[in-house]
N, C-alpha and C positions, 0 to 999 in steps of 0.2 A: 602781132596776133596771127593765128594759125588761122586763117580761114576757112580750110577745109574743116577742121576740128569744128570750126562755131558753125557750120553749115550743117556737120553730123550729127552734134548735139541737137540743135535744132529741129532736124528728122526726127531722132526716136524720141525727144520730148511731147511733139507732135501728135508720135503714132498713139503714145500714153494716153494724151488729149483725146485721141478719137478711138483710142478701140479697147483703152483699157477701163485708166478712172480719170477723169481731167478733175475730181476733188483731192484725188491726191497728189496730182501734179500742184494744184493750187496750194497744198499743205507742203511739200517739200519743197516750194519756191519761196514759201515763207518762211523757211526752215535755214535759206542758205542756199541748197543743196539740186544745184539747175546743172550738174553735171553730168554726164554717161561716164559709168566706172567701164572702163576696158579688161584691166590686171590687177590681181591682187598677188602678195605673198607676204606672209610674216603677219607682221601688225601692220603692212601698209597696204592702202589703194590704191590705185593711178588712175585719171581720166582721161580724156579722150586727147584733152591738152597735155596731156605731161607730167600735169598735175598729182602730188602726192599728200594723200590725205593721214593719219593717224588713225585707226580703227578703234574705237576708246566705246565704241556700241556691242561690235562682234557679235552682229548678227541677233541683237536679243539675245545673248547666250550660245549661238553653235559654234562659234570659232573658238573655243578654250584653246582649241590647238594650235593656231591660226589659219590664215590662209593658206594653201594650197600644199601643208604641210607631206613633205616626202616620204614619209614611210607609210603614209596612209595613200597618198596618189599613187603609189606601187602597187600598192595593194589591189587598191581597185582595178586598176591597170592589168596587171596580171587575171584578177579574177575574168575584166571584163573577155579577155583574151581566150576564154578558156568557157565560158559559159555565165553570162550573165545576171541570166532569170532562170527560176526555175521549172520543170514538169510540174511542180506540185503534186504528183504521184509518187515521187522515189525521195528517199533520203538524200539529204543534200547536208556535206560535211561542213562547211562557215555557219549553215543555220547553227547546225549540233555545237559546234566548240562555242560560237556567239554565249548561246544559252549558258554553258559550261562554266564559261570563262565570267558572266555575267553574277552565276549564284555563286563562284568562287569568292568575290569583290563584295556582293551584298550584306547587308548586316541582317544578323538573326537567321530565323528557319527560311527566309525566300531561297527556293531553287528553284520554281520552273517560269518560262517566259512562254508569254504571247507577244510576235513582233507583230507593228504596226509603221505605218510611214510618216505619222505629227505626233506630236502632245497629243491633242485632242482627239483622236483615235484614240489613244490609251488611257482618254479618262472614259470614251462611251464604255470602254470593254470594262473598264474596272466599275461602272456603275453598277452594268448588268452582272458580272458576276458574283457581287457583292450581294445584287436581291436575288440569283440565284442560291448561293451558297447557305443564306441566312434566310430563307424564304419571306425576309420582310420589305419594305418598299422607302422607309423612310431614311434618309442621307442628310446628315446635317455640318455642311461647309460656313464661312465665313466673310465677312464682311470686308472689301475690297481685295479679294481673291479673285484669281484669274485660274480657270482651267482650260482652254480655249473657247470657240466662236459657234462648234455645231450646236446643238440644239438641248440635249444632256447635257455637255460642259458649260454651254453657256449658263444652264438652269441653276448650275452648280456654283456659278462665278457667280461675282458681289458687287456690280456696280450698274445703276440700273439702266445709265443712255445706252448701253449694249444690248439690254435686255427688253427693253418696254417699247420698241418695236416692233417686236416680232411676239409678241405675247399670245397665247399664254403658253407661259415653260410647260415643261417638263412638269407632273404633278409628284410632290412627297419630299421638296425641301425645304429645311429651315436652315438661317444663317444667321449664326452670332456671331460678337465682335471678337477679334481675331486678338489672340494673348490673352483671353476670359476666361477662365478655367472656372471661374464661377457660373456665367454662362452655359458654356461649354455642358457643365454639369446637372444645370438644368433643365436643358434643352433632350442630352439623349436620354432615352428610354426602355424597354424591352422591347419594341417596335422601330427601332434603327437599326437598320441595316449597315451604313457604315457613318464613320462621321472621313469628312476628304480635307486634307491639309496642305499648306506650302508649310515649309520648316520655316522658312526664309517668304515674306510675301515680294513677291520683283514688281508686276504689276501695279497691285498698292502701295507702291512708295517705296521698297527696299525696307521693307518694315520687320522689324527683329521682336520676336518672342523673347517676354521673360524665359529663362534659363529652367525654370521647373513646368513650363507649357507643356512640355511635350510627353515631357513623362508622365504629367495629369492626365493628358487627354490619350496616353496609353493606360491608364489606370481605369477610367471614365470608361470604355470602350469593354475592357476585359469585363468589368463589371456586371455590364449591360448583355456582354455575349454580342456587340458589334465590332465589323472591323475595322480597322484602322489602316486609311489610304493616305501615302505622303508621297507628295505631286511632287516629284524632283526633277520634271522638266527644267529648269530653268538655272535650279541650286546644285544640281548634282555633276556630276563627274570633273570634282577638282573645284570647281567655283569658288566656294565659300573659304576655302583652306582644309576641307576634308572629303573625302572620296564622295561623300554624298552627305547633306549638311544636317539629315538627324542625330549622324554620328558624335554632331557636337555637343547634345542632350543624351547619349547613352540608348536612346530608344532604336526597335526593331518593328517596322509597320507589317500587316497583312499582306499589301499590297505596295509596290512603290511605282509609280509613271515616271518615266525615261524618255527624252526624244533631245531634240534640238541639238548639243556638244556629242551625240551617239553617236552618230555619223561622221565624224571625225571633221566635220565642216565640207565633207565633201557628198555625201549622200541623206538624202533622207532616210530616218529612221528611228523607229518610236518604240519603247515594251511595255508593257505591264510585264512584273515580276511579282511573282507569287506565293504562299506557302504551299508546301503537302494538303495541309488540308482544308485550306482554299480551291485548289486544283481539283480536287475529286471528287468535284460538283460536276466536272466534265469528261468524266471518264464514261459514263454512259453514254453522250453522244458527243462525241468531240469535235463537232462540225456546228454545234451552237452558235461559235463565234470563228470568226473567219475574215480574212483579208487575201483578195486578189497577189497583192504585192511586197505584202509582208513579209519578213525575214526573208527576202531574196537576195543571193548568195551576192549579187554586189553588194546590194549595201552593207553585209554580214560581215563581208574580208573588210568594209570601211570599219565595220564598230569595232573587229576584232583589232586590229590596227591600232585603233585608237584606244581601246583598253590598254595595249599593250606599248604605249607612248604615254598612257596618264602612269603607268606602276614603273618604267624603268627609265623617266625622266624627273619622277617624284613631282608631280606640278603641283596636286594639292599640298604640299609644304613650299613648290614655289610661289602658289597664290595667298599663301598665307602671309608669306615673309614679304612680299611685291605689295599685298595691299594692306601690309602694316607701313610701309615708306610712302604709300599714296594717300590710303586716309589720315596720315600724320602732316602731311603736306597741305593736304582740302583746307583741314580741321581750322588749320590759321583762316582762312577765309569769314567762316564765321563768328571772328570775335575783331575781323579788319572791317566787314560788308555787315552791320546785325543789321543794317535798314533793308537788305537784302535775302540775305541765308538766313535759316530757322535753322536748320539741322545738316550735320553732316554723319552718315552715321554708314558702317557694311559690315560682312563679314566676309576675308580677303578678298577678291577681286569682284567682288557685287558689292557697288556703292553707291548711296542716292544721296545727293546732295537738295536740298527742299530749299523754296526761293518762299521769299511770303507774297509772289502773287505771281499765276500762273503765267501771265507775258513775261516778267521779267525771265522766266526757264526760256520764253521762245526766244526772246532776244540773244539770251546766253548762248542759247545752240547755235543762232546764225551766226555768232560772234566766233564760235568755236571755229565754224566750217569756213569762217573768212583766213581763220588762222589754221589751216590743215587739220585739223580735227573733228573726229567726227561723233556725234553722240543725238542723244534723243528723251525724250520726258517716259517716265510708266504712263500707261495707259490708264490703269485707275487713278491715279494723281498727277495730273497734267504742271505740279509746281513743283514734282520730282525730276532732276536729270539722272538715267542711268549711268552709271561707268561700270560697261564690263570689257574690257580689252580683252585679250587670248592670255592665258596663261604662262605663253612664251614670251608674253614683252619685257623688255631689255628697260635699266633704271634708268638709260637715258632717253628711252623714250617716255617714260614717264614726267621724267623732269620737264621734257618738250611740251608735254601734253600739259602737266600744272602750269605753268610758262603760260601757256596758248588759253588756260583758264581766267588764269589772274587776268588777263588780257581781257578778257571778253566781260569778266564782270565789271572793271573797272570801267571799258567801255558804254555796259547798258547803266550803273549807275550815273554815270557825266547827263547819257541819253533821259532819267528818270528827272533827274536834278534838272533839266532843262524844260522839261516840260511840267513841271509839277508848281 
């Protein structure tokens, strides 16, 4: 045993204890996961011991590309070498091509971008300028949707131990159940401003809309004269097996939110993407909305990078093709484990595997990380494991990774069966 290694671990587990959250220490000790990551690259970690893990989480979504990916650490490299941030008074050329290159890629009429640095930056800014554009106030999202944590997005997300906290939201939303296009349709009104979507819900479970959702709830929307917002933080750039996952429904939103895989896994960085005539709500003052740090010329050489690593590496046809060999692999699971799995279900490399009861996912996880692999439950559905690895992973890590699965269920089943 390295000593040194277990003495160092020990320190920064510590400092977590005392200066960060010792609740989350207590959740990722239960998780498995008492390790200090040192290095990553690819789809793997290393910790402090040596130790190498499988990335089968990727960051909730920013590693599409993986770790420490080289054409994008050049990039920023270079940028950082040459000017980092910006004046924010002068044109600044990564901002301009980012945006460029961005409504090149997007579907429908989106061309212009506000950058921001999370998700949830880009859902506050798509709120407000949704009640700007439409001068209405009303926004109707869905039931175990995640838009992130600030105060708007949280109002906007669907699950309420997140929310009944800190009460009371944000006034002027309703949320129905998410695939309801009946719902859906009775809910908006002339007085909706927009209605806000995942294509793909990640948080809630990995939960997949009927195949005519989307396009209803673009129909739903025109109807009404509201817009339509699709949160593709999470699903877009390559994830699902298409450049951005409403594409798999033919639909073009008003708005689309960007962030987490933007940055190429190496910088933050978040957009709202827009139409024309979305946008010309803010030509009269264009200082309405505003961020310190956004679209700043590092993290801009990061997205431009990585745009240009998602189109001449084709990864949304290789996550397609990766997570037809992986959910084909799961799939057996649930007809070997039904005392265990409910569902296995994704589209390419976002995939949730559902346990029928919420310890058996935490056991699975610890079991994972006993066996180098790393993963985690959605946060609205705590009996979901995510699998989103980077888009670069190789079949044989794949293989390793089902391997290190089968392992860990058959593990917590022995563990269920004994105590039951």
């Amino acid at each position: 045993m390295n000593i040194d290694a277990d003495q160092y671990a020990e320190e920064i587990v510590d400092l977590y204890s005392q200066h960060l959250n010792p609740g989350l220490v207590a959740l990722l000790k239960f998780m498995g996961f008492e390790s200090v990551e040192v290095e990553a690259e690819g789809c793997v970690v290393r910790d402090a011991h040596g130790r190498e893990y499988l990335d089968f989480l990727g960051g909730f979504g920013v590693f599409n590309f993986g770790h420490r990916p080289k054409k994008i650490i050049d990039a920023v490299s270079d940028q950082l070498h040459r000017m980092p941030m910006s004046s924010r008074v002068l044109f600044n050329e990564k901002t301009a091509r980012l945006a460029a290159k961005l409504a090149e890629v997007c579907p429908g009429r989106l061309q212009y971008c506000f950058f921001c640095n999370s998700g949830t930056e880009a859902t506050e800014g798509a709120i407000k300028i949704a009640r700007l554009a439409t001068g209405r106030q009303h926004i109707v999202a869905t039931v175990g949707a995640f838009h992130g944590k600030t105060m708007g997005s949280l109002s906007a997300s669907g699950r309420e131990p997140y929310k009944a906290p800190f009460n009371p939201m944000v006034p002027g939303f309703s949320h129905v159940p998410f695939g309801d296009a009946k719902s859906l349709a009775e809910t908006v009104n002339d007085s909706t401003a927009a209605v806000i979507l995942e294509p793909i819900q990640g948080e809630g479970g990995v939960v997949l809309p009927p195949d005519d959702y989307l396009p209803a709830a673009r129909e739903i929307c025109d109807s009404h004269g509201a817009l339509l917002i699709a949160d593709e933080v999470q699903t877009g750039l390559g994830r699902t097996g298409e450049i951005f996952a409403v594409n798999h429904y033919g639909v073009a939103p008003d708005m689309m939110l960007l962030a987490k895989a933007l940055g190429g896994g190496v910088m933050p960085l978040g957009a709202i993407v827009g139409t024309p005539d979305v946008w010309s709500v803010l030509e009269s003052n264009p200082l309405l909305h505003s961020s310190t740090f956004g679209g700043n010329p590092l993290a801009c050489a990061a997205g431009l990078a990585a745009l240009e690593m998602l189109i001449e590496e084709d990864l949304a046809r290789q996550a397609k093709e990766k997570g037809e060999l992986l959910l084909d692999k799961l799939q057996s699971f649930q007809t070997d484990h039904p005392r265990m799995v409910v569902d296995v279900r994704g589209k390419g490399l976002m995939i949730g595997i559902e346990f029928t009861q919420e310890d058996i996912g935490g056991l699975v996880i610890a079991g994972l990380a006993q066996r180098g692999v790393i993963a985690a439950y959605t946060l609205n559905n705590p009996c979901v494991i995510r699998l989103e690895p980077p888009l670069t992973v190789t079949p044989q890590q794949i293989e390793q990774a089902v391997s290190a699965f089968r392992g860990a269920v058959q593990q917590t089943e022995l563990l269920v069966d004994e105590f039951v």
